[in-house]
Backbone as CSV, one residue per row, in Angstrom:
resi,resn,N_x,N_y,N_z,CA_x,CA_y,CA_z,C_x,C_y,C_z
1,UNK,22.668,9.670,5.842,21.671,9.179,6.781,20.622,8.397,5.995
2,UNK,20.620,7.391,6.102,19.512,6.401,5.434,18.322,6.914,5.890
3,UNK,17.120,6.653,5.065,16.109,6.756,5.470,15.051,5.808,4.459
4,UNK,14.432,4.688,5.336,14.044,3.861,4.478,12.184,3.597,5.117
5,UNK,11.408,3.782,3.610,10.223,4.167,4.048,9.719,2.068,3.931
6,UNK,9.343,1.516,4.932,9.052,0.216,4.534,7.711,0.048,3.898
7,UNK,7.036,0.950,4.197,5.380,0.459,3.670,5.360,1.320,1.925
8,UNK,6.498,1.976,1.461,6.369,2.681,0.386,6.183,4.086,0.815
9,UNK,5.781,4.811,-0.521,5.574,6.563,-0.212,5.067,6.995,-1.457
10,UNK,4.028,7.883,-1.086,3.502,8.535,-2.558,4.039,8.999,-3.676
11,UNK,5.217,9.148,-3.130,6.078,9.812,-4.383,7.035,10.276,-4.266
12,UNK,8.647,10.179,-4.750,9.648,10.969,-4.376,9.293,12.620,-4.302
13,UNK,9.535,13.352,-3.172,8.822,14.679,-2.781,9.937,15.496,-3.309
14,UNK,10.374,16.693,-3.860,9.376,17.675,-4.215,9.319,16.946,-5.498
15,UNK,9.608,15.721,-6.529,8.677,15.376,-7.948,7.803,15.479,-7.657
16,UNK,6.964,14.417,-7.016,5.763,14.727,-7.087,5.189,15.466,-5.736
17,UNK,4.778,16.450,-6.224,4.168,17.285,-5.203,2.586,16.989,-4.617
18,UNK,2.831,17.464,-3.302,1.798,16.361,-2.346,0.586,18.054,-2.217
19,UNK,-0.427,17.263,-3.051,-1.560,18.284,-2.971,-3.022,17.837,-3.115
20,UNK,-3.788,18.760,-2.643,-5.081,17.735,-2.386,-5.634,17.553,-4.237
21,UNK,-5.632,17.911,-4.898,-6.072,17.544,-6.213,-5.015,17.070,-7.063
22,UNK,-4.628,15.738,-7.431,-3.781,15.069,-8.507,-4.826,14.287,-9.394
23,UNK,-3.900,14.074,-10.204,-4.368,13.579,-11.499,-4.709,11.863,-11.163
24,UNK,-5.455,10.922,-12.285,-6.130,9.989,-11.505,-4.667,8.736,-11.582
25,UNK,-3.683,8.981,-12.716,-2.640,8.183,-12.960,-2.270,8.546,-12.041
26,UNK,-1.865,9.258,-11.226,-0.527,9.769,-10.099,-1.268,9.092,-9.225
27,UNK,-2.624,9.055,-8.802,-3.091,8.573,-7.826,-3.144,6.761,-7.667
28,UNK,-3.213,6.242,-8.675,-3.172,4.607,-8.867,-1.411,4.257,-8.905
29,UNK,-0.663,5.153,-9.667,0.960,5.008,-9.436,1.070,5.035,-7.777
30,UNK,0.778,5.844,-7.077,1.120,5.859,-5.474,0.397,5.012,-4.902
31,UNK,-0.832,4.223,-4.891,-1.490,3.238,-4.805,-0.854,2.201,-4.650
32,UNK,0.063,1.843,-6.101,0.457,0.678,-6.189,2.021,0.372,-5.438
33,UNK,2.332,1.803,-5.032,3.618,1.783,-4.137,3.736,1.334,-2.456
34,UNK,2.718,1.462,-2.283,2.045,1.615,-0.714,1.855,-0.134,-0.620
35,UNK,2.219,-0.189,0.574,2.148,-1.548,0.653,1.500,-1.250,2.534
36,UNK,0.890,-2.440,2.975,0.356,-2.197,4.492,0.331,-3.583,5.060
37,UNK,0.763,-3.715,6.628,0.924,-4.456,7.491,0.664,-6.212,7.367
38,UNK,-0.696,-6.102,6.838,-1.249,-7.528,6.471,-0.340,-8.011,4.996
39,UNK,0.022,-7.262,4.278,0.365,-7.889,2.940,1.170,-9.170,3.252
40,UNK,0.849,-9.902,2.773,2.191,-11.228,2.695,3.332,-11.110,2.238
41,UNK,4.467,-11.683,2.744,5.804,-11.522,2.255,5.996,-10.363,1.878
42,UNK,5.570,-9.423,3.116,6.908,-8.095,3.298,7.926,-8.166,3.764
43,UNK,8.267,-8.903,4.629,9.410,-8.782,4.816,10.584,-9.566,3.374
44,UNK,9.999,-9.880,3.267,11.023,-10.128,1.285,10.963,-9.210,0.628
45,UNK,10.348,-7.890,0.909,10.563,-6.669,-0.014,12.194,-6.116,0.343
46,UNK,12.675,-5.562,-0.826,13.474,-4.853,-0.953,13.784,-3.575,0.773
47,UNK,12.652,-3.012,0.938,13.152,-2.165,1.971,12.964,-2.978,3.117
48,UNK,12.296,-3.924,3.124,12.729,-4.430,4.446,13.976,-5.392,4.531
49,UNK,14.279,-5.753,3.510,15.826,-6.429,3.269,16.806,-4.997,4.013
50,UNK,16.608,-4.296,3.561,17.343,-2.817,3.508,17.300,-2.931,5.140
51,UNK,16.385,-2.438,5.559,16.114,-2.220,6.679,16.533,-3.544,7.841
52,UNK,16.648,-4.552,7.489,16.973,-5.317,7.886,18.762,-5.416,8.521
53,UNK,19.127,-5.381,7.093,20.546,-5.270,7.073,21.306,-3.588,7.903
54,UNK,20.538,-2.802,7.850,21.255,-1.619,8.684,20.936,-2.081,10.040
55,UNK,19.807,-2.529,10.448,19.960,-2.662,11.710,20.818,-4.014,12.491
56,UNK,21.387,-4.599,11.582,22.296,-5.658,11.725,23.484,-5.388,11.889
57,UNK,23.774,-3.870,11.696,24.981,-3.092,11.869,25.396,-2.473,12.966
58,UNK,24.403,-2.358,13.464,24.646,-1.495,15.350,24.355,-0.075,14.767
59,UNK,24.485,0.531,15.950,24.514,1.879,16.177,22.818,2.606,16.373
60,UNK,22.397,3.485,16.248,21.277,4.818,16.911,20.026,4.146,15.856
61,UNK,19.252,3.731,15.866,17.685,4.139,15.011,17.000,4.846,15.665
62,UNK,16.172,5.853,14.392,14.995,6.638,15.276,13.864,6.952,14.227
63,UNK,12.642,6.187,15.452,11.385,5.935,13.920,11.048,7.210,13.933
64,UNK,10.365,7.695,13.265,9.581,9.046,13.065,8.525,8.237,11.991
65,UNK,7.234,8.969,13.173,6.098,8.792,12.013,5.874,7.479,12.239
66,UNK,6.191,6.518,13.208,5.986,5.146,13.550,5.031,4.722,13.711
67,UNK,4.010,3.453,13.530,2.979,2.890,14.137,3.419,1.882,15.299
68,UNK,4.779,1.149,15.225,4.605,0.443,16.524,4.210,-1.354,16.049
69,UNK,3.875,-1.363,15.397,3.266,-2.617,15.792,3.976,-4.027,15.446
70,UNK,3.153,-4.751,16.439,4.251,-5.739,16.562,4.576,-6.797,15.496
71,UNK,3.786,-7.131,14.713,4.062,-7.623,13.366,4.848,-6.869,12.922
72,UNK,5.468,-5.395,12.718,6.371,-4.921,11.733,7.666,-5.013,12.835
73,UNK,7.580,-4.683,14.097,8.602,-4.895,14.793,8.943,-6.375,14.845
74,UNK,8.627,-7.157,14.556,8.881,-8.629,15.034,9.865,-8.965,13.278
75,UNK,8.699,-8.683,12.244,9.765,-8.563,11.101,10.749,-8.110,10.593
76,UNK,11.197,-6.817,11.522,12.581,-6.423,11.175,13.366,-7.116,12.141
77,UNK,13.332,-7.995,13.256,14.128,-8.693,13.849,14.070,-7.452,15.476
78,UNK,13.217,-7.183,15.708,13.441,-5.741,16.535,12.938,-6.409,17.935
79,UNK,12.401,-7.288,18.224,11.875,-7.617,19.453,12.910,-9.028,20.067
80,UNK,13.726,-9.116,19.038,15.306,-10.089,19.739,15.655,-9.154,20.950
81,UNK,16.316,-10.239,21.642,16.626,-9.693,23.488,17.845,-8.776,22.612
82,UNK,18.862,-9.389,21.766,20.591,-8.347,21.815,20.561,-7.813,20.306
83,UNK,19.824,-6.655,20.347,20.115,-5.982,19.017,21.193,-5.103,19.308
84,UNK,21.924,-4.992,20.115,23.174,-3.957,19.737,22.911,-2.916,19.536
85,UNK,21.852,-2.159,19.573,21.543,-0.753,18.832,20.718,-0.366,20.018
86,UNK,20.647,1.252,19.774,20.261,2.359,20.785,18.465,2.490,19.962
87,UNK,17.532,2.744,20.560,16.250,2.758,19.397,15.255,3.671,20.162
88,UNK,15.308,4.748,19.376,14.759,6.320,20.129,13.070,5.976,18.950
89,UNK,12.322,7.110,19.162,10.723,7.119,18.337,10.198,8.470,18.727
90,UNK,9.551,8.698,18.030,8.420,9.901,18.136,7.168,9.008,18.665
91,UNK,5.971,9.239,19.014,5.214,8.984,19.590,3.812,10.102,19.261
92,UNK,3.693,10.762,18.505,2.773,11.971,18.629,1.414,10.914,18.256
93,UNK,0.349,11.409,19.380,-0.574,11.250,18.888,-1.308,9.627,19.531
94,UNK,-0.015,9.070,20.167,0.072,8.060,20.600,-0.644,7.990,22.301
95,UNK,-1.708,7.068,22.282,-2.314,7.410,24.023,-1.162,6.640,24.951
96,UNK,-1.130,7.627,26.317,-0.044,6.779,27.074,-0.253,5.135,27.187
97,UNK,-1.346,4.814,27.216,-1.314,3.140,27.143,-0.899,2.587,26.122
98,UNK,-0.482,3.149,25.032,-0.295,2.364,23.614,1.124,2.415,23.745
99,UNK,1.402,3.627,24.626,3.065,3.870,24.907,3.540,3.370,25.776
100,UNK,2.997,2.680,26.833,3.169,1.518,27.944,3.187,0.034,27.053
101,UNK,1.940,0.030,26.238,2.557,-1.338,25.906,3.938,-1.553,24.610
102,UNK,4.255,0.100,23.652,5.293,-0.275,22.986,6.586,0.128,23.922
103,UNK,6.913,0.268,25.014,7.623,0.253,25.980,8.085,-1.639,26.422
104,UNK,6.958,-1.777,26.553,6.935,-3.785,27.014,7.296,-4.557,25.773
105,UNK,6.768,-3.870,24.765,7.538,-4.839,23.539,8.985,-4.692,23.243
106,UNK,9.623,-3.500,24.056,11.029,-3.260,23.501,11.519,-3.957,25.076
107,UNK,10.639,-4.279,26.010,11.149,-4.566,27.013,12.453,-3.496,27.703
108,UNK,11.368,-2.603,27.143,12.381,-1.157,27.885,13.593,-0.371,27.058
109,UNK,13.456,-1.245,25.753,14.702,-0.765,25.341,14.408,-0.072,24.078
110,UNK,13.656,1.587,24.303,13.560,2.354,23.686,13.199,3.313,24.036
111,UNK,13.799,4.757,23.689,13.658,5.864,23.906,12.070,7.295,23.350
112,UNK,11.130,6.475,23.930,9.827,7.024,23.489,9.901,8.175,23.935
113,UNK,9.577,9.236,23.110,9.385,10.612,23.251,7.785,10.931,23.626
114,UNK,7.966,11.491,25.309,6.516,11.684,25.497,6.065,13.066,25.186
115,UNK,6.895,13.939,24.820,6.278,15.583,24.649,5.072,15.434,23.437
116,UNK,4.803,14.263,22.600,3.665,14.157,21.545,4.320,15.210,20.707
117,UNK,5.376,15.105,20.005,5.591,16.206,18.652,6.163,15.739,17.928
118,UNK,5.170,16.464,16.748,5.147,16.422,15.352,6.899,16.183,15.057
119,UNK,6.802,15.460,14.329,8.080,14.534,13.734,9.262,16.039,13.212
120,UNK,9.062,17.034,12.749,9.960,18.097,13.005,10.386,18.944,13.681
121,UNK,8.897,18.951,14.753,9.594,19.509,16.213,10.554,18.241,17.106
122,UNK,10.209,17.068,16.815,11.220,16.334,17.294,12.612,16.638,16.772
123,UNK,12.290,16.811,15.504,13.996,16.521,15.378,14.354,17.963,15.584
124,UNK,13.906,18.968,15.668,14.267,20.615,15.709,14.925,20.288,17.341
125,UNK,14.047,19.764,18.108,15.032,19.540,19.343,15.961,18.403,19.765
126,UNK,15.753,17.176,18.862,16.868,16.607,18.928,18.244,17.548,18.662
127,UNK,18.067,18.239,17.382,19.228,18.520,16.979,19.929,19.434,17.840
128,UNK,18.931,20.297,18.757,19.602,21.507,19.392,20.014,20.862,20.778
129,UNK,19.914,19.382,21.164,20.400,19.050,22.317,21.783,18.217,21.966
């Protein structure tokens, strides 16, 4: 199961372990991994190449932990009318209007989870259905 983080990640988990006091190198190393929305030429990064190319393949995506927005959806190619693919999301935390309008950007064609849960109670009940 791929799982591809596009904006980066603090650290391969359990190496580096995620705690409120790290050292000041660990903290400028994860710094410089993190990349965010405005940067220029993300979509020429490596994971969004990645990310690009699986969803060029068909079949199920499901964001967890998503923001939605339409600059990152528009750069993975996600707001084309015929992506071929099924595209489920978590939503926690998300106000129903923010979930009305990422509803209109998929033009309906995504499976928003309204129960608002935390990205492992989602999948604890994905899996048991």
């Amino acid at each position: 199961l791929p799982i591809i983080h596009l904006h980066g990640i603090l650290g391969d988990y359990p190496d580096i372990p995620y705690k409120m006091h790290i050292p000041i190198s660990s903290l400028k190393h994860a710094a410089a991994e993190l990349r965010i929305t405005s940067d220029e030429n993300l979509e020429k990064s490596n994971q969004y190449q990645s990310a690009r190319n699986l969803l060029s393949l068909g079949g199920d995506v499901v964001f967890l932990g998503f923001g939605y927005h339409s600059r990152v959806l528009d750069r993975l190619g996600l707001l084309e009318k015929d992506r071929g693919i099924r595209i489920m999301g978590t939503a926690y935390d998300i106000p129903v209007w923010r979930r009305d309008e990422i509803r209109l950007l998929f033009k309906s064609g995504i499976i928003l989870d309204d129960r608002n849960l935390k990205v492992h109670q989602y999948l604890e009940r994905i899996m048991r259905s």
